[in-house]
C-alpha positions in Angstrom: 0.0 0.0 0.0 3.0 2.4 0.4 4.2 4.5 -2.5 7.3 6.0 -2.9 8.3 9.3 -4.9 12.5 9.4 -5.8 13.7 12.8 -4.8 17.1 12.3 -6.3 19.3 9.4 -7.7 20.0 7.7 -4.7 17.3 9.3 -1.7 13.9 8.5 -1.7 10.5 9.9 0.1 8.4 7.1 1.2 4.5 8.4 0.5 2.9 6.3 3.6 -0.8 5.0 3.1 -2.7 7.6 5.1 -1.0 10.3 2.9 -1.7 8.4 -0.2 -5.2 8.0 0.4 -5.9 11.8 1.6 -4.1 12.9 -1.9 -6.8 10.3 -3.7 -9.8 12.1 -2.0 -8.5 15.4 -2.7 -7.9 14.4 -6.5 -11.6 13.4 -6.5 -12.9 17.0 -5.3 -13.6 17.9 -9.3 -15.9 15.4 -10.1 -17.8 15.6 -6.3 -18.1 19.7 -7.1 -19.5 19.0 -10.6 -22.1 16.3 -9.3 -22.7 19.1 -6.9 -23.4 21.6 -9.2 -25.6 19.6 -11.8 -27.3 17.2 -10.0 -27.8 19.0 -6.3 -26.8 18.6 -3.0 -28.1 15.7 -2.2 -24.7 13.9 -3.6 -23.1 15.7 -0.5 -25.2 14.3 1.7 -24.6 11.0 0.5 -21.2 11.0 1.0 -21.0 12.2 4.8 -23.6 9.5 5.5 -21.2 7.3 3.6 -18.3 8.9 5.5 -19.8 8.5 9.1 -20.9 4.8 8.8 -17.6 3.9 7.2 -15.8 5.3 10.7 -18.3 3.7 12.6 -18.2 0.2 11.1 -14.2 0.7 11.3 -14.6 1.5 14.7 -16.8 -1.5 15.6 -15.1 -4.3 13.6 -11.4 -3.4 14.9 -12.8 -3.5 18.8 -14.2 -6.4 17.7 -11.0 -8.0 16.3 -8.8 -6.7 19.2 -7.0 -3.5 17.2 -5.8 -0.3 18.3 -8.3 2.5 16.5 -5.5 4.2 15.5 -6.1 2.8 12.1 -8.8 5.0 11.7 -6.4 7.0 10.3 -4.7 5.3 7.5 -8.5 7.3 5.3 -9.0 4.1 3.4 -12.3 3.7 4.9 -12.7 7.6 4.0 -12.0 6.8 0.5 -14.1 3.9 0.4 -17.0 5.8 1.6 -16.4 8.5 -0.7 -16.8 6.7 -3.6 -20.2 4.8 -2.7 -21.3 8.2 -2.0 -20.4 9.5 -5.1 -22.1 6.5 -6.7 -25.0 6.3 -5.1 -28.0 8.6 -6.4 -28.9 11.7 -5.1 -31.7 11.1 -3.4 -31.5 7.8 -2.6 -33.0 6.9 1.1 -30.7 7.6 3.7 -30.7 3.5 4.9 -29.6 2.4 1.1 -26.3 4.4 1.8 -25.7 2.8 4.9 -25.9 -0.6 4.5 -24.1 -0.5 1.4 -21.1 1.0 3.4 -21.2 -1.0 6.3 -21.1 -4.4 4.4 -18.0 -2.8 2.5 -16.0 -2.3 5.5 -17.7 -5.6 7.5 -17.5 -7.9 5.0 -15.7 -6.6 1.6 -12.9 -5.4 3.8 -12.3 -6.7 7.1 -13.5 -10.3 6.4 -10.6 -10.4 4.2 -8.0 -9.8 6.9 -8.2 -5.6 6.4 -6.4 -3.2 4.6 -4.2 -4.5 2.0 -6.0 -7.9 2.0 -9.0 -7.9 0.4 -9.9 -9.7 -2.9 -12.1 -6.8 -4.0 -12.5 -3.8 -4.4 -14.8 -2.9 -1.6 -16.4 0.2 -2.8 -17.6 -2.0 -6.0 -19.1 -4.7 -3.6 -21.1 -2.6 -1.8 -22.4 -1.0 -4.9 -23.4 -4.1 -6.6 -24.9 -5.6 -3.4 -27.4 -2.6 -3.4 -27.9 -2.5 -7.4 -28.8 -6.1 -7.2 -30.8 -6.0 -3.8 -32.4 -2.7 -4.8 -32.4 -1.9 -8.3 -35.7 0.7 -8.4 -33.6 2.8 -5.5 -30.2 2.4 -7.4 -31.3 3.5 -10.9 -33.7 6.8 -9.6 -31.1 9.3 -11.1 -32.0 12.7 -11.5 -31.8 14.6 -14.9 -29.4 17.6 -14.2 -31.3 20.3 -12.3 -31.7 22.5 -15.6 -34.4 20.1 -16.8 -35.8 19.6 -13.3 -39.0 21.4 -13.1 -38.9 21.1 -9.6 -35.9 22.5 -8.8 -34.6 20.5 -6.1 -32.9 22.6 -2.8 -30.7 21.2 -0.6 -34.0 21.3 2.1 -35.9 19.2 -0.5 -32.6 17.0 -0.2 -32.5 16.6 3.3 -36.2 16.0 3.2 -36.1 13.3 0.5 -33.4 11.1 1.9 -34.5 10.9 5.1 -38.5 11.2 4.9 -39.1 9.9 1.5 -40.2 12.9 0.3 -39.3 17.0 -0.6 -40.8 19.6 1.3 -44.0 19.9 -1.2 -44.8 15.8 -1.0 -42.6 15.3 -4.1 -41.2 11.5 -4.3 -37.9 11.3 -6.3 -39.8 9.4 -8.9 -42.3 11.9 -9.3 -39.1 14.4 -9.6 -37.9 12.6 -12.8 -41.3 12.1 -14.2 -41.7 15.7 -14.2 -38.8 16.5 -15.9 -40.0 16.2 -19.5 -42.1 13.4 -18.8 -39.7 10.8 -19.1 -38.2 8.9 -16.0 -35.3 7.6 -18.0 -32.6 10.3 -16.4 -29.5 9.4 -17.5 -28.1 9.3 -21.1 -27.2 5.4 -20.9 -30.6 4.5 -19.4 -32.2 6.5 -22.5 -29.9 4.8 -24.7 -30.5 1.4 -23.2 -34.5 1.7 -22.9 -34.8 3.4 -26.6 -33.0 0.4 -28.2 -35.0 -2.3 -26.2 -37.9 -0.7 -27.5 -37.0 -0.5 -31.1 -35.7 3.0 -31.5 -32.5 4.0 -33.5 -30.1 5.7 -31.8 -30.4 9.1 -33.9 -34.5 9.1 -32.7 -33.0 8.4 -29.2 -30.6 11.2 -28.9 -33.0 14.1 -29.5 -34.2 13.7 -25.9 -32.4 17.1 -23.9 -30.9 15.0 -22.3 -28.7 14.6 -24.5 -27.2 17.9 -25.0 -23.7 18.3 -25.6 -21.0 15.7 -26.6 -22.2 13.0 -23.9 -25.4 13.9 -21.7 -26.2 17.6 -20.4 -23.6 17.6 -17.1 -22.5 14.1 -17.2 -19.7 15.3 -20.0 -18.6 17.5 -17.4 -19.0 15.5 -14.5 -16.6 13.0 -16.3 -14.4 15.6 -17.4 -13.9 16.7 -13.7 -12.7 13.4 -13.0 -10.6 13.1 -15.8 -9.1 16.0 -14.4 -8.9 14.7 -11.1 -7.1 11.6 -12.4 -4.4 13.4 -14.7 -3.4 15.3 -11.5 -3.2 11.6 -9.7 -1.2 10.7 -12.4 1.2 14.2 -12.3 1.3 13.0 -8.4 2.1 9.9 -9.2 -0.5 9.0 -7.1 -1.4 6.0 -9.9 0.5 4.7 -12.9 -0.9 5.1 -16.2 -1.6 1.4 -17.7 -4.6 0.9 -15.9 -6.5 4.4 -17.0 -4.8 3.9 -20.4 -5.7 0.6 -21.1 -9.3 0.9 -20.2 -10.1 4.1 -22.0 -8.1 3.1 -25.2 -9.8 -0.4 -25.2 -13.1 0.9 -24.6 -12.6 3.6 -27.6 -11.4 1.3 -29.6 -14.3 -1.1 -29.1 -16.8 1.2 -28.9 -16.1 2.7 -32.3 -15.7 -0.5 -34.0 -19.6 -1.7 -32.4 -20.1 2.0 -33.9 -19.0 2.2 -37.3 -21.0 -1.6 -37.6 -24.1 -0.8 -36.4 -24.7 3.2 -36.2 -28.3 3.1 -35.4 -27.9 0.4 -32.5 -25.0 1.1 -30.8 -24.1 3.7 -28.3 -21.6 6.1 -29.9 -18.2 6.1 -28.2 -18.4 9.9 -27.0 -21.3 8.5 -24.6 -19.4 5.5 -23.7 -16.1 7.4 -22.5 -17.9 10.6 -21.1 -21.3 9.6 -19.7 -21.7 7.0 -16.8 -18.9 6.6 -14.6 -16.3 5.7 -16.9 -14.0 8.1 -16.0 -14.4 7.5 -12.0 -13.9 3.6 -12.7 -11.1 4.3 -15.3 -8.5 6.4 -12.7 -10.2 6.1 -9.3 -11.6 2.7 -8.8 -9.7 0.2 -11.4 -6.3 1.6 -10.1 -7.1 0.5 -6.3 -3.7 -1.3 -5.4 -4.8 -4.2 -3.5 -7.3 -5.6 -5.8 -5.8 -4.5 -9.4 -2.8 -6.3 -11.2 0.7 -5.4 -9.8 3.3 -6.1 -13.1 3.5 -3.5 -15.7 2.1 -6.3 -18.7 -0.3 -7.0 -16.0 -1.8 -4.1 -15.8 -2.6 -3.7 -19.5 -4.2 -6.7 -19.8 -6.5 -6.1 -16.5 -7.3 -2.5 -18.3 -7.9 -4.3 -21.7 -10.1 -6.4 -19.8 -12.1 -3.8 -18.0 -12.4 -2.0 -21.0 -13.9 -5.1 -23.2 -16.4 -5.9 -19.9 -17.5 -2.7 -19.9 -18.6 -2.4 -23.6 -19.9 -6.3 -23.5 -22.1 -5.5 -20.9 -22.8 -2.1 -22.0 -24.0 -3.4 -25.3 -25.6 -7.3 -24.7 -26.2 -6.7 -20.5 -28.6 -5.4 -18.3 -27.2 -3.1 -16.8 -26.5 0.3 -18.4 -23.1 1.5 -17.2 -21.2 -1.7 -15.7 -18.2 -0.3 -14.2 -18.7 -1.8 -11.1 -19.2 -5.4 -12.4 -16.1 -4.8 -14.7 -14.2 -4.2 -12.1 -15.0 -7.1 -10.0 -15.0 -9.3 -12.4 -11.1 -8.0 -13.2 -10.3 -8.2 -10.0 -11.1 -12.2 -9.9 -8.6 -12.7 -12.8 -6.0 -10.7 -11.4 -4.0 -13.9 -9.7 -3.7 -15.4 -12.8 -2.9 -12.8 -14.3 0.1 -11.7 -12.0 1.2 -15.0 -12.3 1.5 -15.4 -15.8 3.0 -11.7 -16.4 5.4 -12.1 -13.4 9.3 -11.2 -14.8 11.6 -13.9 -14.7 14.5 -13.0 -12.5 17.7 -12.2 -14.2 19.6 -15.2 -15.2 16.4 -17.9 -14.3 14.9 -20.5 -16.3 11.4 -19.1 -17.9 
C-alpha cells in the first residue's frame, strides 16, 4: 500500500498510506463539485452518511477483532466511503447508503484480513450488493437540475433522503417524471431503454438530455474526473496502464460496435464521457490491493475492464457496468500476475 516518490538518484521519500489516500480524495474534489453543481446537494449528503458509517463500522469491527483504533487514520475507509457516496443517487433513502457501506468495511474489507488484504475492491461490492438487492432505489437518477422542473434545494434534499419525500410531498420518482415526462434520467438509461424498445439511436438522442458531446452535465461531471485523475497521475498518485488501457480499449471497441451498427449502438463519446467511466477508469480500477501489480499485468487487466465494460454495456442489463467490470477484473487478477510475473535475471522461464 505504500508508495514511494525518488527525490534524487539515490534518496527516496516514502509516500505512507494515510498520505496516499488523503491525496486520492482530494484528487476526486472535481468530479464531487460537478455532481454538486448539476445534479444538487443531495450527492453531498450522501457522501458524509457514507463517510460517518464507514468510521463507525471501522470503529466496531477493529474492537471487535482486538485492534488499536489508530487505524482510523490510514482514510481508506474515507475513500471507500467517498466513492459509494459519489455513486449512489442523489436522493437515494438515507438506509440504502448505509448498509451499502457498512457491508463494505464488514464484509468486503475486514473479512478479508483488512487493509491491504481484500480480494475486491470494496467500494464495487457494496455498490453491486445494493444495485442487485435494490435496483428501483439504485437506478432513480436525477436529470441535471436545468431540466428539473422542480428545482430540487438542498432542504428538499435533506427531506427526501431521510422522509421519503421533498418539502411539497414530491417522491424522487415523481421528480424525474416531471422532468420532461420521461423517468429515463441518465443518457445510458435512455440509450439502453430506446433500443430495447425499437428506437435508433439518432430518434433516441433528440431527448435534452442529451445535449452536448455526452449527456447535459455528465460530459462534465466526467471531465472533472478526468481531471482529477491526470493530477493523480502528475502526483504519481497512480501509474498510467490501468486508465490507459481501459479508455483506449473501450474507444477502440466502442467505435468498431459503432462504425457496424450506427443506429444500434451507443456512440463512443457516450461510452467514455457519460456513466462513470471516467471515475472507474483512474479512481476505482487503479485500487492497489485488488488490481494487477506487473506492468504487462496491468494492461491486460485495463484491456479487460475496458472489453467488460462495452460487453455489458451493449448485450447486458445493466447500463453503465463499471462496477461489475471491475469485480470481475479483479477475480482474474491472480492469474494474471502469475502469468506476467518477470523472470528473474539469469532464471529458467
Amino acid at each position: 500500500m505504500a508508495l514511494t516518490i525518488s527525490s534524487s538518484p539515490h534518496d527516496s521519500v516514502p509516500l505512507d498510506t494515510p498520505t496516499l489516500m488523503r491525496r486520492v480524495c482530494y484528487c476526486l474534489i472535481p468530479g464531487i463539485a460537478a455532481q454538486w453543481w448539476f445534479f444538487g446537494a443531495g450527492s453531498l449528503i450522501q457522501i458524509l452518511l457514507a463517510v460517518l458509517t464507514a468510521y463507525g463500522a471501522e470503529a466496531l469491527v477493529l474492537t471487535l477483532r482486538g485492534r488499536r483504533l489508530n487505524q482510523l487514520k490510514d482514510n481508506s475507509a474515507l475513500l471507500t466511503a467517498i466513492l459509494i457516496g459519489i455513486a449512489m443517487p442523489a436522493l437515494a433513502p438515507w438506509w440504502l447508503v448505509v448498509i451499502g457501506t457498512a457491508f463494505a468495511i464488514i464484509v468486503a474489507k475486514h473479512l478479508y484480513g483488512g487493509i491491504g488484504q481484500n480480494l475486491f475492491n470494496p467500494a464495487m461490492v457494496a455498490y453491486v450488493l445494493l444495485l442487485v438487492s435494490f435496483p428501483l432505489h439504485m437506478t432513480s437518477w436525477l436529470p441535471p437540475l436545468e431540466l428539473q422542473l422542480y428545482p430540487v434545494t438542498l432542504a428538499d434534499s435533506l427531506s427526501a433522503i431521510f422522509t421519503g419525500f421533498t418539502l411539497d410531498g414530491f417522491s424522487p420518482h415523481q421528480l424525474r417524471e416531471l422532468a420532461d415526462g420521461t423517468t429515463m434520467a441518465t443518457p445510458l438509461d435512455t440509450l439502453k431503454t430506446g433500443f430495447t424498445q425499437g428506437h435508433t439511436h439518432s430518434e433516441i438522442i433528440t431527448s435534452p438530455v442529451f445535449a452536448g458531446l455526452a449527456g447535459l452535465g455528465w460530459q462534465w461531471v466526467n471531465l472533472a474526473y478526468l481531471a482529477g485523475g491526470l493530477l493523480m497521475l502528475r502526483l504519481k498518485l497512480i501509474s498510467w496502464p490501468i486508465p490507459v488501457a481501459i479508455l483506449a480499449s473501450l474507444l477502440l471497441f466502442s467505435l468498431t460496435g459503432f462504425l457496424m451498427a450506427p443506429d444500434s449502438a451507443i456512440s463512443p463519446t457516450l461510452h467514455l464521457l457519460s456513466g462513470a467511466t471516467m471515475l472507474g477508469a483512474f479512481f476505482i480500477a487503479t485500487d492497489p490491493v485488488s488490481a494487477a501489480t506487473t506492468f504487462k499485468g496491468r494492461l491486460i487487466y485495463g484491456v479487460l475492464i475496458g472489453l467488460l465494460i462495452y460487453v455489458i454495456r451493449t448485450f447486458g442489463g445493466y447500463p453503465d457496468a463499471i462496477a461489475f467490470a471491475v469485480l470481475l477484473a479483479n477475480m482474474t487478477v491472480p492469474m494474471i500476475d502469475a502469468l506476467t510475473k518477470p523472470t528473474t535475471y539469469g532464471a529458467a522461464r
